[in-house]
Backbone bond lengths (Angstrom), bond angles and torsions (degrees), N, CA, C in turn:
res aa  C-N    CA-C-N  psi(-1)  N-CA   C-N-CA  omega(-1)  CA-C   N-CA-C  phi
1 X - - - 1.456 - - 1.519 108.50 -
2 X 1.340 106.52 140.71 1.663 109.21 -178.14 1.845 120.88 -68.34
3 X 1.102 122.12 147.48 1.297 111.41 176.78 1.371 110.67 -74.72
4 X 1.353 134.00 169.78 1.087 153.22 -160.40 1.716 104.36 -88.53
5 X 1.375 131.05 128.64 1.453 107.89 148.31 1.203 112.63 -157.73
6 X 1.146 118.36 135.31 1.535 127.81 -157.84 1.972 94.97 -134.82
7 X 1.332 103.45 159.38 1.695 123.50 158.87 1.615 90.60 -64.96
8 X 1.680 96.58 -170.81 1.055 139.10 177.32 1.557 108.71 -69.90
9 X 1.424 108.16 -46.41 1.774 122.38 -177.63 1.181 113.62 -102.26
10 X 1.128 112.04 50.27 1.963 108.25 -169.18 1.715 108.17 -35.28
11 X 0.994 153.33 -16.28 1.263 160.50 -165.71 1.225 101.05 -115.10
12 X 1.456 132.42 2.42 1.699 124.54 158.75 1.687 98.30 -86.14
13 X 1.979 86.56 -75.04 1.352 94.39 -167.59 1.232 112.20 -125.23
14 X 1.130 131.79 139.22 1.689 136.95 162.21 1.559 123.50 -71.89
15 X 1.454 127.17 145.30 0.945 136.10 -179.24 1.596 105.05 -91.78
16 X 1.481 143.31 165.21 1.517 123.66 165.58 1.631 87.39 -101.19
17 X 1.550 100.75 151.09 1.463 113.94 -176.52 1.751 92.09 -79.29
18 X 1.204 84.91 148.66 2.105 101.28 154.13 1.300 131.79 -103.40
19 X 1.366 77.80 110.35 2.014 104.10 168.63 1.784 111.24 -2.22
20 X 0.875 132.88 99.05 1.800 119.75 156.14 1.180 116.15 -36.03
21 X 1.104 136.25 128.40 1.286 151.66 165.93 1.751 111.76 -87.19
22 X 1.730 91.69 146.98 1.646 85.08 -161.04 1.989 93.59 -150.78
23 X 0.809 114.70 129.50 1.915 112.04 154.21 1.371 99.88 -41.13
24 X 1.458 78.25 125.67 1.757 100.67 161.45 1.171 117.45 -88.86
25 X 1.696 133.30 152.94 1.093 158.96 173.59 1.552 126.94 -125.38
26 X 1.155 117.99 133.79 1.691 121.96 166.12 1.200 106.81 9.44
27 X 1.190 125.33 -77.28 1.366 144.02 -153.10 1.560 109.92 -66.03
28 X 1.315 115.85 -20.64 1.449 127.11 -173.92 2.028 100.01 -93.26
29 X 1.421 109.29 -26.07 1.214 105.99 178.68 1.752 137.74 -31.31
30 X 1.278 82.51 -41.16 2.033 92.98 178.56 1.147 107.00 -89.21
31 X 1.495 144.63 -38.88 1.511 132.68 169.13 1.399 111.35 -68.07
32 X 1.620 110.64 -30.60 1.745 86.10 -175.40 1.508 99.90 -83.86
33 X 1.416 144.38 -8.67 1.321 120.24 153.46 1.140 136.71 -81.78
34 X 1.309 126.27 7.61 1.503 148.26 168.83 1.679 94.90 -81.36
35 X 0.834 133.64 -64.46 1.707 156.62 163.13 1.733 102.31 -30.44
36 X 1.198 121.95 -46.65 1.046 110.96 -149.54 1.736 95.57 -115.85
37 X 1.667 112.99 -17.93 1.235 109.61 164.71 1.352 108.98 -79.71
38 X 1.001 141.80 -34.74 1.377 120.88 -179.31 1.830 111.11 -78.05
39 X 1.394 109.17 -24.57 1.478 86.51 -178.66 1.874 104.01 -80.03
40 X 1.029 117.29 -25.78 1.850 115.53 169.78 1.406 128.07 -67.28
41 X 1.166 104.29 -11.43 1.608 132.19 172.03 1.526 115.82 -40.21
42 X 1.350 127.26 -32.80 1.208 122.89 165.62 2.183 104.18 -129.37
43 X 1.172 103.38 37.75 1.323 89.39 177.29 1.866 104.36 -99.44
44 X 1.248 102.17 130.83 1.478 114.19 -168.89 1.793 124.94 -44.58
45 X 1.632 107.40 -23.10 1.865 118.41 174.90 1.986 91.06 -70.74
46 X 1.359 98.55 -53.67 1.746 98.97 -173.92 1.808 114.26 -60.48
47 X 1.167 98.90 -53.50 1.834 91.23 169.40 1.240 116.73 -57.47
48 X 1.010 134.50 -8.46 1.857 137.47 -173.78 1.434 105.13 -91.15
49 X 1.834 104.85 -45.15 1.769 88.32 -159.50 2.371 80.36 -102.82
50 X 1.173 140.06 -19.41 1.487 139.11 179.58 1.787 97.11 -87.16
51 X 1.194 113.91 54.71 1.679 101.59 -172.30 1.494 125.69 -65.96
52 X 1.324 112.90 -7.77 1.587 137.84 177.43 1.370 105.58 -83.76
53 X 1.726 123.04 107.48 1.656 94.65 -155.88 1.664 93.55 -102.96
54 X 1.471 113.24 -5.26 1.800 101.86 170.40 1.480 119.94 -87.43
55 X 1.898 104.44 10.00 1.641 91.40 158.63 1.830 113.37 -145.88
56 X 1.705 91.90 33.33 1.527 99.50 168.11 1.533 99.80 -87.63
57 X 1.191 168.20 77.72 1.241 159.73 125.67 1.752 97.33 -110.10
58 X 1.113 98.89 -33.11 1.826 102.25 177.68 1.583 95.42 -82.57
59 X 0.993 116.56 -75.47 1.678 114.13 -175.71 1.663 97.95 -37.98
60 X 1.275 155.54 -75.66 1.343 140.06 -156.70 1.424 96.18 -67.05
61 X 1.436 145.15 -32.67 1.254 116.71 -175.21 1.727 110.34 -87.32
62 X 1.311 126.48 1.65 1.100 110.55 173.29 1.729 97.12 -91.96
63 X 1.400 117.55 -22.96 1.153 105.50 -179.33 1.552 112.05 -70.89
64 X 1.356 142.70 -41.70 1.455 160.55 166.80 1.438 101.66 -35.85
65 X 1.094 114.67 -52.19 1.730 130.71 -177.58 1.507 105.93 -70.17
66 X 1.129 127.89 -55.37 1.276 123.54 170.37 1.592 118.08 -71.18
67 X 1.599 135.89 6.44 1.637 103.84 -170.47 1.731 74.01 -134.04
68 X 1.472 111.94 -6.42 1.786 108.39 162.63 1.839 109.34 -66.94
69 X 1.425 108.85 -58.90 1.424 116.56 -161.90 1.598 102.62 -83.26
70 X 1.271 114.75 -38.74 1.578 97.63 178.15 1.323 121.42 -115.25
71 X 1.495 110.18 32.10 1.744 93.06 178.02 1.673 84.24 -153.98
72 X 1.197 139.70 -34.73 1.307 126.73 175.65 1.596 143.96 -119.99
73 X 1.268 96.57 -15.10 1.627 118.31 158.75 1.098 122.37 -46.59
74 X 1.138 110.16 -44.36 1.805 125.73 -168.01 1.714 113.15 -66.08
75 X 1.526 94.60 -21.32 1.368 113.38 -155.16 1.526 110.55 -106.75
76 X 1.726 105.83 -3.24 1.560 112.52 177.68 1.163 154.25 116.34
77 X 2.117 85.93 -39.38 1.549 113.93 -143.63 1.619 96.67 -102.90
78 X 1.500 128.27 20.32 1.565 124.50 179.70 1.474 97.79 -103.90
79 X 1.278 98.78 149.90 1.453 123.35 161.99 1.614 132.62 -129.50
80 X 1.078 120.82 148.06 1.509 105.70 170.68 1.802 120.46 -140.95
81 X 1.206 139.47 -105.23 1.122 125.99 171.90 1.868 107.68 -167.75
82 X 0.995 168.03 117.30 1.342 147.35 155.85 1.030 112.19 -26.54
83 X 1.686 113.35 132.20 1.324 111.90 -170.08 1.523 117.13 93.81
84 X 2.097 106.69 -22.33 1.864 107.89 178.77 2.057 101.46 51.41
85 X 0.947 106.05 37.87 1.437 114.53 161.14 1.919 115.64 -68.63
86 X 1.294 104.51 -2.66 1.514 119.27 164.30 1.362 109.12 148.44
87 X 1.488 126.59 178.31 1.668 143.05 -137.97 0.942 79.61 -162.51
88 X 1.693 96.87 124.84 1.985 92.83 132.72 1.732 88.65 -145.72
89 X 1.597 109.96 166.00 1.495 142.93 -160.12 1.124 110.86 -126.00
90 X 1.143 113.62 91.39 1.755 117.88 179.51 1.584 106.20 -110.53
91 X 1.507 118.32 133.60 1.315 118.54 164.21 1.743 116.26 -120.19
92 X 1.448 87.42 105.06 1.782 105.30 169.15 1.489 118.24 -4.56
93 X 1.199 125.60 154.78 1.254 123.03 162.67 1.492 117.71 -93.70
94 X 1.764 112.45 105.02 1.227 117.87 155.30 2.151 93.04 157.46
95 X 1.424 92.87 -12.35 1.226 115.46 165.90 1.708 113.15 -10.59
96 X 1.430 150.04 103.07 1.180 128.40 -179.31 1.672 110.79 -64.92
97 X 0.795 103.98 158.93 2.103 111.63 162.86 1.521 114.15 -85.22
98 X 1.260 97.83 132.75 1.567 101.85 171.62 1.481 106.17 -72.11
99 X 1.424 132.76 127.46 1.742 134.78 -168.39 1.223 99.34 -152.34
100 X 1.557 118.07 157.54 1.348 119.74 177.47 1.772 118.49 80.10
101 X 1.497 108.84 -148.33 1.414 102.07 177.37 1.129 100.93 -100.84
102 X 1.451 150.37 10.12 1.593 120.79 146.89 1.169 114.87 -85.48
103 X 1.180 138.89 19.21 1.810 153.89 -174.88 1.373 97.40 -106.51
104 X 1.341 115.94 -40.80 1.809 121.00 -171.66 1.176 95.96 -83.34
105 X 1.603 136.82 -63.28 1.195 138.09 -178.75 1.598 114.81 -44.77
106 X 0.863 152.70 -35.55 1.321 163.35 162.79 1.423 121.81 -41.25
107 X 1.685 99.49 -35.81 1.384 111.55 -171.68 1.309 109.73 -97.92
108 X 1.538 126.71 1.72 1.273 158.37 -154.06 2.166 91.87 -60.52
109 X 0.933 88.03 -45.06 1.980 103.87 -152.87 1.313 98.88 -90.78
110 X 2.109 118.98 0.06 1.520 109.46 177.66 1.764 99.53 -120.63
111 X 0.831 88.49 -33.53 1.967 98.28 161.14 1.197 115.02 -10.31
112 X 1.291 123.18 -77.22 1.827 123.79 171.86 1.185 120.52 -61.13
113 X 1.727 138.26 12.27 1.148 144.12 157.84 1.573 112.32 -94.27
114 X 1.562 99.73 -33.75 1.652 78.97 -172.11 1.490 110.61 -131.04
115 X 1.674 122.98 28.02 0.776 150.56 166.75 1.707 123.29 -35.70
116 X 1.027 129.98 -19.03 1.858 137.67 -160.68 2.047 82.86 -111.91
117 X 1.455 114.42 -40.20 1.488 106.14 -171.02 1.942 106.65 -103.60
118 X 1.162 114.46 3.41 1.452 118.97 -168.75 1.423 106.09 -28.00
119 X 1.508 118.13 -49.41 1.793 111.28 -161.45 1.944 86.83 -67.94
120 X 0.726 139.54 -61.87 1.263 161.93 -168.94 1.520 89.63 -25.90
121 X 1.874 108.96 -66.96 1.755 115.28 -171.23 0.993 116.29 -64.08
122 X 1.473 119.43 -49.41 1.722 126.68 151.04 1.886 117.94 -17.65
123 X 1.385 108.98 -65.61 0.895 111.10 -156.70 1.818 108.77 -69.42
124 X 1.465 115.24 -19.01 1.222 120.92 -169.87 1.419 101.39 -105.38
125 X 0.971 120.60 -42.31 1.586 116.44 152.01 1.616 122.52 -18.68
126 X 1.163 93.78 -75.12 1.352 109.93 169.06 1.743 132.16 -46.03
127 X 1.309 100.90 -50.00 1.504 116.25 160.34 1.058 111.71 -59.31
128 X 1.150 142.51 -39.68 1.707 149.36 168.32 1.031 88.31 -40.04
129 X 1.556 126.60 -81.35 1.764 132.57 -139.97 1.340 103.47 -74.06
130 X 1.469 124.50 -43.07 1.497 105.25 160.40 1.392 149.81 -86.78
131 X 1.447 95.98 53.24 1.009 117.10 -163.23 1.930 104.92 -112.47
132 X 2.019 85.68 -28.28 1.377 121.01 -165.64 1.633 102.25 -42.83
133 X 1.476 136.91 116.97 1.769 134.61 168.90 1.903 92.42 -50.67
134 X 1.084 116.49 159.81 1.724 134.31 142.08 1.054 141.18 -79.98
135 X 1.340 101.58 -41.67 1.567 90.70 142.86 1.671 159.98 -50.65
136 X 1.415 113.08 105.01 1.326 116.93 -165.97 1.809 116.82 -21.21
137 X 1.452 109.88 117.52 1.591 99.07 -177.94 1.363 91.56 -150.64
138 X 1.416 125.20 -179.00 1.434 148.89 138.95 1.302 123.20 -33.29
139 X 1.298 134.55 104.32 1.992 95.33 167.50 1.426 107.58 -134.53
140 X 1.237 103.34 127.25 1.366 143.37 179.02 1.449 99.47 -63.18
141 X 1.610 116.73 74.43 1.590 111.03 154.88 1.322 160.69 -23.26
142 X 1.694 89.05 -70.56 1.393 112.00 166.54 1.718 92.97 -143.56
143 X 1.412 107.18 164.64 1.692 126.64 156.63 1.449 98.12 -173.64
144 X 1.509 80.92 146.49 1.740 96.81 -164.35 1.766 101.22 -163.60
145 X 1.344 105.82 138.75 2.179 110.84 -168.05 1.532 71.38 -129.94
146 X 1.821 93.24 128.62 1.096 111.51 178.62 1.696 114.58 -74.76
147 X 1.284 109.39 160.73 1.546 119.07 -166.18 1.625 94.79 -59.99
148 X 1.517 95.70 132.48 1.561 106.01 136.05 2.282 74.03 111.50
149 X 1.358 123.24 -11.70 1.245 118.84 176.48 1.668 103.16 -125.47
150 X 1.381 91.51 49.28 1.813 80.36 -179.82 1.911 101.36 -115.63
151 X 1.256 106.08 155.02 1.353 107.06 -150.50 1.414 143.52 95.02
152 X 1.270 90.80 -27.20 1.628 105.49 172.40 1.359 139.80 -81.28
153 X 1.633 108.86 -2.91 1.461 130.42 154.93 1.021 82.24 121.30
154 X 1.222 155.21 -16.48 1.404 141.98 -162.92 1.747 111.83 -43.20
155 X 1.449 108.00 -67.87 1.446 89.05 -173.08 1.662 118.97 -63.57
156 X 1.136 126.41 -22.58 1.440 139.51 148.48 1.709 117.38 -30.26
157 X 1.413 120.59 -56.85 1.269 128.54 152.28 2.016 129.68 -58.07
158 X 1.375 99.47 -29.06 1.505 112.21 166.13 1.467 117.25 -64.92
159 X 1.538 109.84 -37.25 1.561 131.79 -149.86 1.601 86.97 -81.58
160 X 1.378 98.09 -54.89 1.806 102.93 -161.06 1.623 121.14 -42.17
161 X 1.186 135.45 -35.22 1.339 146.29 -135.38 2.197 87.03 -89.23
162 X 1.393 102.10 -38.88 1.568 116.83 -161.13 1.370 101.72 -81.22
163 X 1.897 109.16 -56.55 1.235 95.94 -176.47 1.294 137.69 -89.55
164 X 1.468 102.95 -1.77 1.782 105.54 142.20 0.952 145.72 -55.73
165 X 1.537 116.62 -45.02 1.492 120.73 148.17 1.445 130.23 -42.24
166 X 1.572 111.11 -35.82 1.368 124.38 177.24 1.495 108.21 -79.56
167 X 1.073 135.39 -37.59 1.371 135.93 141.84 1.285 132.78 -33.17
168 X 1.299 122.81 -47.47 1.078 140.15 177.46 1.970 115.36 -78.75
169 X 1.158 100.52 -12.82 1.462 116.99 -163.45 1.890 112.21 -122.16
170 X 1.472 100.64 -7.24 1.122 115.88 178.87 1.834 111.04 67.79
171 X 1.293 112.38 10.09 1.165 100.87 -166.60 1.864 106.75 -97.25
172 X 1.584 109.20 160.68 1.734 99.06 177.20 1.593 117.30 -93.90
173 X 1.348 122.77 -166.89 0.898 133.56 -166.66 1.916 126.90 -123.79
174 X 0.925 147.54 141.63 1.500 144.15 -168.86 1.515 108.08 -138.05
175 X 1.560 101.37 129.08 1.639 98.96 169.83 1.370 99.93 -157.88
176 X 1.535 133.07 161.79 1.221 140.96 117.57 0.966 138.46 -71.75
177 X 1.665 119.47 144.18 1.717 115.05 -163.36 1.812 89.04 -116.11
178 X 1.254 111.98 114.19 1.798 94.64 168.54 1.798 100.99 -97.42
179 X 0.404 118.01 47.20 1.314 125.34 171.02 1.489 127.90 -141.22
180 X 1.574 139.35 75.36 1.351 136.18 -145.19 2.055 96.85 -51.40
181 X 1.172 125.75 -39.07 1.602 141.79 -159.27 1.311 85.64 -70.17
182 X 1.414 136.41 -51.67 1.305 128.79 -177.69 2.092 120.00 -50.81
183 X 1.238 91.80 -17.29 1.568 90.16 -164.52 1.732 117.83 -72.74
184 X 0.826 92.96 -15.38 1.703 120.24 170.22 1.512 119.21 -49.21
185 X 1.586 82.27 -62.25 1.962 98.51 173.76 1.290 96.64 -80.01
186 X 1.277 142.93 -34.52 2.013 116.36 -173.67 1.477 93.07 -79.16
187 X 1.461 130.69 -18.21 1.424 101.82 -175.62 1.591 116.62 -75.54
188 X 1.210 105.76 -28.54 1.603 106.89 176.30 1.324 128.38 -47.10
189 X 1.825 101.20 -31.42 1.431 90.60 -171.60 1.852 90.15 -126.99
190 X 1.329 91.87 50.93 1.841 100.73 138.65 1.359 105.29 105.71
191 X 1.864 126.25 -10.85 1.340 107.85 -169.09 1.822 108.49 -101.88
192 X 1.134 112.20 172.98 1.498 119.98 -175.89 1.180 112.54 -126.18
193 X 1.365 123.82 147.55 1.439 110.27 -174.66 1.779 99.80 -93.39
194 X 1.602 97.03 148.79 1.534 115.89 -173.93 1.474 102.99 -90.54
195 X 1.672 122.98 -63.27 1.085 115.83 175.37 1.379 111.10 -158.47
196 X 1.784 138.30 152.66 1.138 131.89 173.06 1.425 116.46 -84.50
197 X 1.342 119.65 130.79 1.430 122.86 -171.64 1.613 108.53 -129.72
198 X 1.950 95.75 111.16 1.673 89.95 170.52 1.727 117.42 -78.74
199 X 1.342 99.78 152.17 1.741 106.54 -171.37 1.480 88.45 -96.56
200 X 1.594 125.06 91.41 0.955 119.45 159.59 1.545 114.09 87.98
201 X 1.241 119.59 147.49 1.597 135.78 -177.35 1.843 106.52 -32.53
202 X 1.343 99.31 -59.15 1.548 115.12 -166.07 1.686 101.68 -106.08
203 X 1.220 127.11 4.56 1.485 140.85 -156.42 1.849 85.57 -79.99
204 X 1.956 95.08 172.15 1.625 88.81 160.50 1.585 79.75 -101.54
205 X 1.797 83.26 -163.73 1.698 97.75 172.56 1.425 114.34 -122.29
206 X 1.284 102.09 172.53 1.815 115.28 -174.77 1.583 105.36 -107.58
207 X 0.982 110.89 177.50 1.446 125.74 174.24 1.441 125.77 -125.00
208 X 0.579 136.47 73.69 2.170 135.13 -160.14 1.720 81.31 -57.64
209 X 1.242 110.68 167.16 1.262 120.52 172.13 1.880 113.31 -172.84
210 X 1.158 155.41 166.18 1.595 136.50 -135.00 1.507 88.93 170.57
211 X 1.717 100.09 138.42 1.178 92.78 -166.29 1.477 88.99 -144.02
212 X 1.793 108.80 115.59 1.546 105.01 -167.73 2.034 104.41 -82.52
213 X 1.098 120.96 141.41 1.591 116.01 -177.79 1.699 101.12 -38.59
214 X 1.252 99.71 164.30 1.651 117.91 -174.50 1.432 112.54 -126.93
215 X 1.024 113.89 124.09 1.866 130.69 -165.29 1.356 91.88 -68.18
216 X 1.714 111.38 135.19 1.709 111.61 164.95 1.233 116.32 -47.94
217 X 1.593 91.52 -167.54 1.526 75.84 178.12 1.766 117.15 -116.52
């Protein structure tokens, strides 16, 4: 059940309550990639490597489905909301990497989406991961508030559960922003951008961004 939130005058104006946030499970797998393909649906890293745009909503949810069930689920760090009011994918710090042929195999079920540009996805793929700090941190995969609930704190309410713990644990935080408009909202709640990186000649770019723990209060 949602928490309550109202103004001062509940009988002027109403506040909209926020979603409970909850660990995700198996079972949450196919809505939060339904959820999370349509809100990535026009974000500029996904139009580059899904360039077919009447069968990128299938290509991001087989991709969502695969880096939920075999590379970060296992590990704890997802959340979503009743209702899938938004996702986000966090993998712990100490997390192994999928490498080798169970890293290739994995990607098995996104292959026929992005197949005509593969060296292309490869290659930005790749630039992503070395991009990755070494130092033990958090990293914030994906997060995404599904359309039509954006604004409403939701991913703000997704965020909280991790970086309290990471607060509490002294440990930092890792993300990319593909979206320059997005950087606004990770700075609020503590991260900085490290550096802007174009994906390639004609590529868009990413944003690294690091988020050192935050003293109570």
């Amino acid at each position: 059940m949602a928490r309550a939130s109202a103004t001062i005058d509940p009988l002027m104006v109403s506040e909209p309550a926020l979603p409970v946030v909850r660990r995700a499970d198996d079972r949450d797998v196919d809505a939060m990639a339904a959820q999370m393909a349509k809100t990535f649906w026009d974000d500029p890293v996904s139009s580059s490597i899904f360039r077919n745009g009447a069968r990128r909503d299938a290509g991001l949810r087989a991709y969502f489905r695969t880096q939920l069930r075999a590379d970060y689920l296992p590990f704890g760090g997802c959340y979503t909301t009743d209702g899938y009011a938004g996702s986000a994918i966090w993998a712990p710090a100490g997390k192994p990497l999928l490498t080798g042929l169970r890293g290739i195999m994995t990607m098995v079920p996104v292959l026929p989406y992005v197949v005509t540009n593969l060296v292309t996805t490869l290659r930005l793929l790749n630039t992503v991961e070395t991009l990755h700090p070494h130092e033990p941190h958090w990293y914030l995969a994906s997060l995404g508030t599904a359309v039509g609930q954006q604004g409403r704190g939701v991913g703000s309410a997704l965020m909280r559960p991790v970086l309290s713990h990471c607060d509490r644990e002294g440990m930092p935080c890792y993300l990319e922003s593909s979206k320059e408009r997005n950087v606004p909202f990770y700075r609020r709640h503590g991260f900085e951008v490290v550096q802007e990186v174009p994906l390639g000649a004609e590529g868009p770019s990413i944003w690294t961004m690091w988020r050192e723990p935050q003293p109570g209060p």
